[in-house]
N, C-alpha and C positions, 0 to 999 in steps of 0.2 A: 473401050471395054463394053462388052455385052450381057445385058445382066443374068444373063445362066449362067455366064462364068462366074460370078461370083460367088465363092465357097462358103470363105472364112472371114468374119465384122469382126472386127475390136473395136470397145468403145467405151472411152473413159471419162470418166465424171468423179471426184473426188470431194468428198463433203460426207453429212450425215443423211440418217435415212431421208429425212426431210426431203433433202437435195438430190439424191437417186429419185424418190417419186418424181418431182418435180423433172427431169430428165429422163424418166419411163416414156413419155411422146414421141420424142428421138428415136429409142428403140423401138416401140411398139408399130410407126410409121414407117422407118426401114424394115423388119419385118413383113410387115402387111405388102409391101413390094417388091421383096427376095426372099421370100417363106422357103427356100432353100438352103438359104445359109445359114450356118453354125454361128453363133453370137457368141464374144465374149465381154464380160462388162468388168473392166480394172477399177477397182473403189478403193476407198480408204477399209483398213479392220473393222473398225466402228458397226461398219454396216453391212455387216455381213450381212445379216440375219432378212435383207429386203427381198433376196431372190427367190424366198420363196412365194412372193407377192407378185414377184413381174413376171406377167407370163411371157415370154418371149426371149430369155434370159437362159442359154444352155451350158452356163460355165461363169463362175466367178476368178477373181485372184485378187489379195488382199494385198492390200502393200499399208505397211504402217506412217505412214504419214506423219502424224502428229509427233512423232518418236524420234526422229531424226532429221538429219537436213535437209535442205531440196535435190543437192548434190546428190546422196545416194540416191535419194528416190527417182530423180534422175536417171543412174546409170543400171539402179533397179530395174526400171520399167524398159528402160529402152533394151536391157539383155532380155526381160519377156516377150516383148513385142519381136524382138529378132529371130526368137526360137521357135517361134509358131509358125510363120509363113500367111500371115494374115492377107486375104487383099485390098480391103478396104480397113482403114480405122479411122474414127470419128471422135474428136477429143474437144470437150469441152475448155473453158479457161482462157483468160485474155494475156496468160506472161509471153513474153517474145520465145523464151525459151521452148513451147510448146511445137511451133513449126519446126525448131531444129530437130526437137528428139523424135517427130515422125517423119522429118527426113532421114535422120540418123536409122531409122528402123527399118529402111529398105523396102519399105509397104508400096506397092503400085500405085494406089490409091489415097491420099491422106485431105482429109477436109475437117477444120477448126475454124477458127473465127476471124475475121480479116483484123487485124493489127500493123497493118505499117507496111514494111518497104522486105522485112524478113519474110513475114507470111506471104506477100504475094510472089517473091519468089520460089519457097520453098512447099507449099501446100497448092495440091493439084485441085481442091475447091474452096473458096474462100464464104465464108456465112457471112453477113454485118450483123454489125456489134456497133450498138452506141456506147460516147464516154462515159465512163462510169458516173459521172456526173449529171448526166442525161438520160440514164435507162429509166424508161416507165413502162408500165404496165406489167402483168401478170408474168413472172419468171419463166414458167415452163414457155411459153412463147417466145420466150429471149433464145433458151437452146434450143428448140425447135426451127426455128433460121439454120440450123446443120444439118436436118434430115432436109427442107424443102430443098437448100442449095444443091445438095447432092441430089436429090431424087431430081429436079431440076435438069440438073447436069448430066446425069443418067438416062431417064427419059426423055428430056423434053416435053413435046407438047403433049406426051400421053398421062403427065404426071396430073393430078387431084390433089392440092392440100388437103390434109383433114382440118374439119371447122366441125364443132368447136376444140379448140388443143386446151385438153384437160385426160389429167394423169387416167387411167382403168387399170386398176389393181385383178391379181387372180381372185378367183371366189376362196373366202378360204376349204380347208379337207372339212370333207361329212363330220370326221369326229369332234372337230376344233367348233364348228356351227351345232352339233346337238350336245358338244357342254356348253355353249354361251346360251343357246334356246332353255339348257334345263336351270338355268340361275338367273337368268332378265323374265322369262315366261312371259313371250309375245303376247300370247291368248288373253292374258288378262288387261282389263280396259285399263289400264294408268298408265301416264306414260312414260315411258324408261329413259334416266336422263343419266349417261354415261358422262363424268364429272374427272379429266384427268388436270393435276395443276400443276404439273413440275415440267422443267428444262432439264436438258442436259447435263450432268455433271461440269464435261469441256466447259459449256457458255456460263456455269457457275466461275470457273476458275479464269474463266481471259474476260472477267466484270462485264461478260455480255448478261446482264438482266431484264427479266422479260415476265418476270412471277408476278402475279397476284399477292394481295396482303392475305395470310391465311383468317384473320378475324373478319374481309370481306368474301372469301369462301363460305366459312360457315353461316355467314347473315344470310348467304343466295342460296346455301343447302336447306337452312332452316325455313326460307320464306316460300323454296318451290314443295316440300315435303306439305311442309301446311294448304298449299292447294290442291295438294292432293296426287303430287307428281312421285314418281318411285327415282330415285338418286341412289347410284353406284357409284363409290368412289375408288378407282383405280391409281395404278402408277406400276414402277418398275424401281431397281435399285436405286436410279440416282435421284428417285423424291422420297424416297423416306423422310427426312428432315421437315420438307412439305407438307405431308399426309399427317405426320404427327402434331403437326402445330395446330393443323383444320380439328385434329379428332380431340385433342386438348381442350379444344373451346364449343363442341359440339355436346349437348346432353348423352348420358351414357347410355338413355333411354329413347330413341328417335324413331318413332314410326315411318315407315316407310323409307328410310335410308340404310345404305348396307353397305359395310366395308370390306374390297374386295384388294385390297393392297394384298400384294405376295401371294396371291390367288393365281393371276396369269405366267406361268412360267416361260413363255415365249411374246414373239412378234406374231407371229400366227392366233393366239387365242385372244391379244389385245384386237386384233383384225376382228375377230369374229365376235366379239363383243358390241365393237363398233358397229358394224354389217346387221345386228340385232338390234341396235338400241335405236330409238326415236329423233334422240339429241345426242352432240358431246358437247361437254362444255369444256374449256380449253385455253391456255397463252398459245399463241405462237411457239408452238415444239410440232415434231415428229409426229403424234397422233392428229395432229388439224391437219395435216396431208392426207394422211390414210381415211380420212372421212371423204374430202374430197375426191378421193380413188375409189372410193364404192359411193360415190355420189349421195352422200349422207347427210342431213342438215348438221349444222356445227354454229356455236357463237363463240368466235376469239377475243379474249382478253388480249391488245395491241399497246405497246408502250413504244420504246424506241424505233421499234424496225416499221417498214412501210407494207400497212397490209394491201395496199393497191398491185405489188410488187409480188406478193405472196398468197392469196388469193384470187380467186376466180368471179369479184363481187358481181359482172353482170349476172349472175346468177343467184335468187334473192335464197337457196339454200343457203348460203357462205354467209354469215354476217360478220361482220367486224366492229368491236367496240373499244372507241380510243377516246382521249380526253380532248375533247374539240378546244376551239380556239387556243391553242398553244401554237405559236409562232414557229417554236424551235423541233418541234417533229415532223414527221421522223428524221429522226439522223442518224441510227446508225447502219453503218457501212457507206453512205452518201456522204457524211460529214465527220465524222470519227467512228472508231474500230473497236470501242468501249464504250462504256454509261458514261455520263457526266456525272458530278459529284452527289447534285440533285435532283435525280429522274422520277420530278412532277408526271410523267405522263404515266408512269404507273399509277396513279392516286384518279385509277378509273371506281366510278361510284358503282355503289350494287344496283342504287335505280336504275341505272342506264345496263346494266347488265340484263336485270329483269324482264326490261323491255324488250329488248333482244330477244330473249328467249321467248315471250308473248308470239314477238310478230311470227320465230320460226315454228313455233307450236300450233300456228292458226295458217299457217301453207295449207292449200288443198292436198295434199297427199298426204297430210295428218291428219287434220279436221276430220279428214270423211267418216 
């Protein structure tokens, strides 16, 4: 195959927004090498709302995942993928059944992750994938092994990896950046510390926990206002519960803090709040990606999940703050698929928060 003839990419990744940034490398690298072809990216419902972030990205389809079997979703996707006429598709996920259903889709072209004795028969490029037991380092590099193999396989010796593989979100629209500019107000010298602290509803309900205590929210609201920092506290539907407990324990009278809960009606205007502010401060959710996408300093509150895995930390923007010496983290998704009864590693301190926030305050491209 020659790559002008390539039309039409399908490329499927299925997860939360999170997980779409984190797999924007993928597309945004085949793009940069077939800027002719028509992109389609198959996601879970959930996440819809990412496309308007990835530039690169000329068509969504949502398949409800969470809602029903694998089965249907299954013969879902593979009736999509048949009706298009795709010629290349690119499909994240390590289940055996993966190489079947882009066999089954009749695509010319199909490249996922190498698994076994199925995938190398059935998928015309195979990516490596370590044991799940074995993956380290920074996720989007894990799915990035799909655009190199292919472009790889494609070019040859004319291909360039991109280095360093780290997500780039769109800028957000002029109007969604001159409302965040007229409510954070660059111009003035304090610095704007964008404070988002909820998960997902989902990881509410499958005991995946990942939150902050709200009584140690309000001690690091209260202790960055009194030096003089300006704190916005954001969220979306699924932290209300969140937001309310921080603002319960918060004086009703708080200089310099402002709460902007039900303020942002999209993904776009959380974007361009981010894209404006100095800081976010954050668990492990959806908005510690979007910082990373516009290359935004951020410090994570980390409890079970492996921020080595989820972050970009050679880079001292990204900080991660987790409860050291614990033997037993991270574990989840490595070692169970929930909390344990007693997830000590949430009972991260405000000091070490603080600190955090110190060192990414005093980066040269804040200082100045």
């Amino acid at each position: 195959m020659q790559p002008e003839t390539i039309k039409k990419i399908a490329f499927i990744n299925f997860g939360g927004i999170g997980d779409e940034i984190l797999f924007s490398p993928v597309i945004e690298e085949v793009c940069k090498h077939l800027p002719q072809a028509h992109t389609t990216l198959f996601l879970e419902d959930r996440s819809r709302s990412v496309k308007e972030l990835l530039a690169n990205v000329d068509a969504v389809k949502e398949l409800n995942v969470q809602g029903q079997s694998r089965l249907k979703t299954f013969f879902q996707l593979w009736g999509m993928l048949r009706s298009k006429y795709f010629d290349v598709v690119i499909s994240s996920g390590s289940s055996p059944f993966i190489p079947v259903l882009l066999f089954l889709s009749g695509i010319p072209v199909r490249v996922g992750f190498k698994t076994g004795a199925v995938s190398r028969r059935l998928l015309t490029v195979e990516a490596p994938l370590a044991p799940k037991h074995d993956r380290k380092g920074y996720a989007a590099k894990m799915y990035f092994a799909l655009a190199q193999s292919f472009l790889e396989w494609l070019l040859k010796d004319q291909y360039t990896p991109m280095s360093p593989v780290v997500p780039h979100l769109k800028e957000p629209l002029l109007e969604d950046l001159l409302w965040a500019k007229g409510i954070l107000k660059p111009d003035e010298p304090e610095k704007k510390i964008l404070l988002h602290p909820g998960v997902s509803k989902i990881s509410v309900q499958k005991n995946i926990l990942k939150s902050w205590a709200p009584s140690c929210w309000a001690e690091l609201v209260q202790l960055l206002t009194r030096e003089g920092h300006k704190v916005y506290l954001v969220g979306g539907p699924d932290d209300r519960d969140a937001v309310e407990e921080i603002l319960k324990l918060l004086p009703q009278e708080l200089p310099r803090f402002t709460n902007l809960y039900g303020q942002t009606k999209n993904l776009r205007q959380l974007a361009a709040l981010v894209q404006e502010s100095d800081l976010l401060l954050c668990v492990d959710s959806s908005p510690m990606h979007l910082a990373v996408g516009y290359q935004k300093p951020l410090v994570a509150m980390f409890g079970p999940t492996d921020e080595k895995k989820l972050l970009p930390l050679e880079d001292p923007k990204f900080q991660a703050v987790s409860v050291s010496d614990l033997s037993c983290r991270p574990c989840l998704w490595d070692v169970r698929n929930e909390n344990c009864d007693k997830p000590v590693c949430l009972n991260v301190s405000v000091a070490a928060m603080l600190d955090a926030v110190h060192h990414a305050l005093a980066l040269p491209t804040l200082s100045q």
